[in-house]
C-alpha positions as CSV (number, residue, x, y, z in Angstrom):
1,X,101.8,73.7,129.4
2,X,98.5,75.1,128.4
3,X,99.0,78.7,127.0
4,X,97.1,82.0,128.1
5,X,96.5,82.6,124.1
6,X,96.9,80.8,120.6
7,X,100.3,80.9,119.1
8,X,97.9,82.5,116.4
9,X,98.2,85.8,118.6
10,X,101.9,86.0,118.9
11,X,103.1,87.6,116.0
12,X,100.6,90.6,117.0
13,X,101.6,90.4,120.7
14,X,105.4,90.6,119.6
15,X,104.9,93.3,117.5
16,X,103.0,95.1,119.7
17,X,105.1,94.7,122.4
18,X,108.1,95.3,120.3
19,X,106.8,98.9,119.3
20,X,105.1,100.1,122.8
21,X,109.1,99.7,124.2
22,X,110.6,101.7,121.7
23,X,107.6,104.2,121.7
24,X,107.5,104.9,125.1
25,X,111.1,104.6,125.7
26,X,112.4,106.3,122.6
27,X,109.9,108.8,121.7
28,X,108.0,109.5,124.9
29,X,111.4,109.9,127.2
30,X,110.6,107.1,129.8
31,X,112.9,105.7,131.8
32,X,113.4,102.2,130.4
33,X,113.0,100.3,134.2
34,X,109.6,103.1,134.9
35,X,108.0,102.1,131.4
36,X,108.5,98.4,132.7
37,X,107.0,99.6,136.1
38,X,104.2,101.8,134.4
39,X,102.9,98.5,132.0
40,X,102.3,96.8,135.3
41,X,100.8,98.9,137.2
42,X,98.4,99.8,134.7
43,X,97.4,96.6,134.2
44,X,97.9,96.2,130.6
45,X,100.4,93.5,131.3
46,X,97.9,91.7,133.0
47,X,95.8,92.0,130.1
48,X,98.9,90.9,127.5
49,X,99.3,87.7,129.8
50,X,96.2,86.7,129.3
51,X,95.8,87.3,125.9
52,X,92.7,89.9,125.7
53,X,92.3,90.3,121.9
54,X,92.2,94.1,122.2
55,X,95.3,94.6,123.7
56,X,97.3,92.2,122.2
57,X,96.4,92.6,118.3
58,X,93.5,95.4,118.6
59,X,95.9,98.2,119.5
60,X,99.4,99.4,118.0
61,X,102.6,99.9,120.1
62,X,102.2,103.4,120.3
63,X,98.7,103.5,121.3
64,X,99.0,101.3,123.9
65,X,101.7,103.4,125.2
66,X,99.3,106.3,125.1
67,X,96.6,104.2,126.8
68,X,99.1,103.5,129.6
69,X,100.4,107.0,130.1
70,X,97.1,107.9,129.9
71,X,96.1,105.1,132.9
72,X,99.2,106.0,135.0
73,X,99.8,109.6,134.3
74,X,95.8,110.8,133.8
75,X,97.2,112.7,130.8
76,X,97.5,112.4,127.1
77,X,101.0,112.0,125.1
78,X,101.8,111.5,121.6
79,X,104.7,112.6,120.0
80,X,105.7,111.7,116.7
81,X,107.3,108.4,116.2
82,X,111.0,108.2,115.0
83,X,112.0,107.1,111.8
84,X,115.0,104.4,112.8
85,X,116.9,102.4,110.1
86,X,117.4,99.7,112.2
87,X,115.9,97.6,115.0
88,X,116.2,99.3,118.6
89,X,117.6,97.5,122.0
90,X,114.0,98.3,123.5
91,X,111.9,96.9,120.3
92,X,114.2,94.0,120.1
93,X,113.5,93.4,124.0
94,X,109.8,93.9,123.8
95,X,109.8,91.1,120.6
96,X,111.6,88.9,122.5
97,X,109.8,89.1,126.0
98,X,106.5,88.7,124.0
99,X,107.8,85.1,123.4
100,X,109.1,84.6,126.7
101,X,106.2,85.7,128.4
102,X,104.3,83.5,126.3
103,X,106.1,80.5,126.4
104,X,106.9,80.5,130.0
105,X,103.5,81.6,131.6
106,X,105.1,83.7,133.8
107,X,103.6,87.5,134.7
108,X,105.4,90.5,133.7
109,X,105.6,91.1,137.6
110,X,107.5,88.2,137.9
111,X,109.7,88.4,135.3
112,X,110.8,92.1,135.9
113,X,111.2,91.4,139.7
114,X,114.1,89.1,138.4
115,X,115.2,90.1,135.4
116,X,114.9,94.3,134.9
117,X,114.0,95.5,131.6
118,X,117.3,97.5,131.2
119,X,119.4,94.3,131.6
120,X,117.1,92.8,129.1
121,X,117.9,95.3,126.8
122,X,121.7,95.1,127.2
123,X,121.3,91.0,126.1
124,X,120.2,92.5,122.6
125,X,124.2,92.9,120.8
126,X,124.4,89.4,122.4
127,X,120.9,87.6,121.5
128,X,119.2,88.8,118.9
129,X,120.5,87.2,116.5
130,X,120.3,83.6,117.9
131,X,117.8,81.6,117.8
132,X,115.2,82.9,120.6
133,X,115.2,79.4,122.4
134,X,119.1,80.6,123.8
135,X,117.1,83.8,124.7
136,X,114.2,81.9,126.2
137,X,117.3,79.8,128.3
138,X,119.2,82.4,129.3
139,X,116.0,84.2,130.8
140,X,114.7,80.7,132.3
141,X,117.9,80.6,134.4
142,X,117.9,84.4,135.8
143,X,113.8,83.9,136.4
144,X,115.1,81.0,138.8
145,X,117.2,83.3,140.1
146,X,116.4,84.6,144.0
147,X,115.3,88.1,143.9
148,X,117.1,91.1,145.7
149,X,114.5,92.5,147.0
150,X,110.4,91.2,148.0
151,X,107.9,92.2,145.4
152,X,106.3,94.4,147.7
153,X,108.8,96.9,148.5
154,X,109.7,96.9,144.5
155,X,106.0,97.9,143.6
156,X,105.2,100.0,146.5
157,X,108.4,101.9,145.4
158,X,107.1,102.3,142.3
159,X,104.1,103.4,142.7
160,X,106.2,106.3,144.8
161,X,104.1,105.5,148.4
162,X,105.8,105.1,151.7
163,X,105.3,101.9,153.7
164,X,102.9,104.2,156.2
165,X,100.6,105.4,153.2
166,X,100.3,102.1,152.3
167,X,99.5,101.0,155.6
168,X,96.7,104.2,155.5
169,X,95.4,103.8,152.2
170,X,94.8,99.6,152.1
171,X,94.1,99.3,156.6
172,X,96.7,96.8,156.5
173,X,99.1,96.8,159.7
174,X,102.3,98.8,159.1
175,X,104.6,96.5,161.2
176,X,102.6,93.5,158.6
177,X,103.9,95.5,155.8
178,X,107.7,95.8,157.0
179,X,107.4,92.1,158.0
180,X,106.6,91.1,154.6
181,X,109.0,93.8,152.6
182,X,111.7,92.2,155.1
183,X,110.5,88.4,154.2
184,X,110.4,88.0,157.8
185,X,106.9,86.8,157.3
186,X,106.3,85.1,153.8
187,X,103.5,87.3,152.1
188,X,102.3,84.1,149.8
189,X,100.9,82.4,153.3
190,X,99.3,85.8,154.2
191,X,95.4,86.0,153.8
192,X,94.3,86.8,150.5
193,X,92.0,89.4,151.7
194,X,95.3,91.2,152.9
195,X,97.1,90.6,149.3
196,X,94.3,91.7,148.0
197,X,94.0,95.1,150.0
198,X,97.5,95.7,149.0
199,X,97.2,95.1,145.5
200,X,94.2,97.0,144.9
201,X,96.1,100.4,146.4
202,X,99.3,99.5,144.7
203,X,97.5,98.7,141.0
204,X,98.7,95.3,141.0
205,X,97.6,91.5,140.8
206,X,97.4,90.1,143.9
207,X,99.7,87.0,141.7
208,X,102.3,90.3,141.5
209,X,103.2,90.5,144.9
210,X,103.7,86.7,145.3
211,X,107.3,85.8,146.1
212,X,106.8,82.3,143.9
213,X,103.3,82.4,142.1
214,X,104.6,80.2,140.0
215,X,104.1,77.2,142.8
């Protein structure tokens, strides 16, 4: 599999990763499933999957949770960061799915949609002290998983809009958006124009609201 970045990168994406987590989560107050939700729809993941430089290893954890709160919120936070003796849950989970992401090639979006970050962070008294090929396993297997629920209605939720202000705000049909959030009609054979549309209200990748974009 060819790689979005060099392996040269991933120290600094883990890192970063590892610290924006426990920032935002620890220090800021986020809801550990919403600061997932809020690195999407950003689209700072988008920019950590594809290994821009800047994000990855131009920017600390905490700042990149400042730029994201700042994306997401339109407002500025920065509280002091903690002094911990020891590794947290969240900064273990953020190392780790720095590797995963990497290795695997698959999108935050994708990942989340299967796996949430707060059952991630429950694998840590388990994992993280194996090697992270069990970790990379043990995620491979949920990611194969079925999901609960279509990507749509997950990201539309989270972005707090009804399925009728979608429909207002991106001119696709309403009963079109209930189909797909229903999987009635499968939104990966829908026209991209549509996808698109929805995406660009949402503050998504049109890849993110793909039911399998991995093929």
């Amino acid at each position: 599999m060819t790689r979005a970045y060099s392996e040269l990168y991933l120290d600094d994406a883990k890192d970063t990763l590892s610290l924006f987590f426990d920032y935002l989560i620890n220090d800021c107050g986020i809801e550990t499933d919403m600061a997932a939700s809020l690195f999407i729809t950003s689209g700072y993941a988008g920019q950590f999957e594809r290994g821009n430089p800047a994000v990855i290893a131009g920017m600390s954890g905490p700042e990149l949770a400042e730029e994201v709160i700042r994306k997401t919120y339109q407002v500025g936070m920065s509280p002091s960061k903690t002094e911990t003796s020891g590794l947290s849950g969240e900064y273990w989970a953020g190392w780790a799915l720095a590797y995963f992401q990497w290795y695997s090639g698959r999108t935050f979006a994708d990942i989340f949609d299967r796996v949430k970050l707060s059952e991630i962070v429950r694998m840590y008294p388990v994992y993280h002290e194996m090697d992270i090929s069990r970790f990379v396993e043990a995620m491979d297997r949920k990611c194969r998983e079925p999901s609960h629920e279509a990507r749509l209605k997950t990201l539309r939720e989270n972005r707090g809009l009804s399925q009728s202000e979608l429909a207002g705000l991106s001119g696709v049909n309403l009963r079109s958006i209930q189909m797909y959030e229903q999987r009635v009609n499968d939104i990966d054979r829908a026209q991209v124009n549509t996808v698109y549309k929805l995406a660009r209200v949402i503050g998504c990748s049109v890849e993110d609201l793909l039911e399998n974009p991995m093929g």
